[in-house]
N, C-alpha and C positions, 0 to 999 in steps of 0.2 A: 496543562490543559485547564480552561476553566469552564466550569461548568453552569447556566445560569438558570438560575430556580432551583431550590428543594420538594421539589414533589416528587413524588412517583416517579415519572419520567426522568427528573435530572438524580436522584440521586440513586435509580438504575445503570444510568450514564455513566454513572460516578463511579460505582459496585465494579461494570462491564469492564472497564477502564483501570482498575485495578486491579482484578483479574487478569486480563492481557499484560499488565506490566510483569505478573507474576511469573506469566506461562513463558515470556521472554526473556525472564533471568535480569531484567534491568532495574536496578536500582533510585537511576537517577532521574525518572520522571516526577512531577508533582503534577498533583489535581487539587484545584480550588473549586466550592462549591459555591456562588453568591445567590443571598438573597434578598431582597429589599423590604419584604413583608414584615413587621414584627412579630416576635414568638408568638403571638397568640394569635396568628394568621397564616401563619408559615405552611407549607405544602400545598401550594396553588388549588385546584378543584378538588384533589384529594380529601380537602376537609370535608365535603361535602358528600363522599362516599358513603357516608355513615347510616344517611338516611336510604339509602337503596339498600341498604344487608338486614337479615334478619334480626329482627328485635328478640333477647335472651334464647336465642340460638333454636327458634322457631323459626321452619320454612315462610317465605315473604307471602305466599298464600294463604298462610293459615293466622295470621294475625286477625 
């Protein structure tokens, strides 16, 4: 299987996917993860999660 993107979604994809090889006793599956981004961009919109979560583990209300 290949998988295309590392973000959130594909390397859930990825997780799901090896779990099911697992629960079916197969061994001979591969999964490939590609991504085109360089490391310091890597994980599609995900990078950009960051700023929607709480700043030092204060509620986003109370900043």
């Amino acid at each position: 299987m290949i998988i295309v993107g590392a973000g959130v979604a594909g390397l859930s994809a990825s997780l799901a996917s090896i779990e099911r090889i697992l629960e079916r006793g197969t061994d001979d599956a591969r999964i490939a993860v590609l991504e085109r981004a360089s490391r310091a961009d890597r994980g599609g919109n995900t990078r950009y999660q960051h700023r929607h979560l709480p700043d030092e583990g204060r509620p986003h209300d109370q900043r």
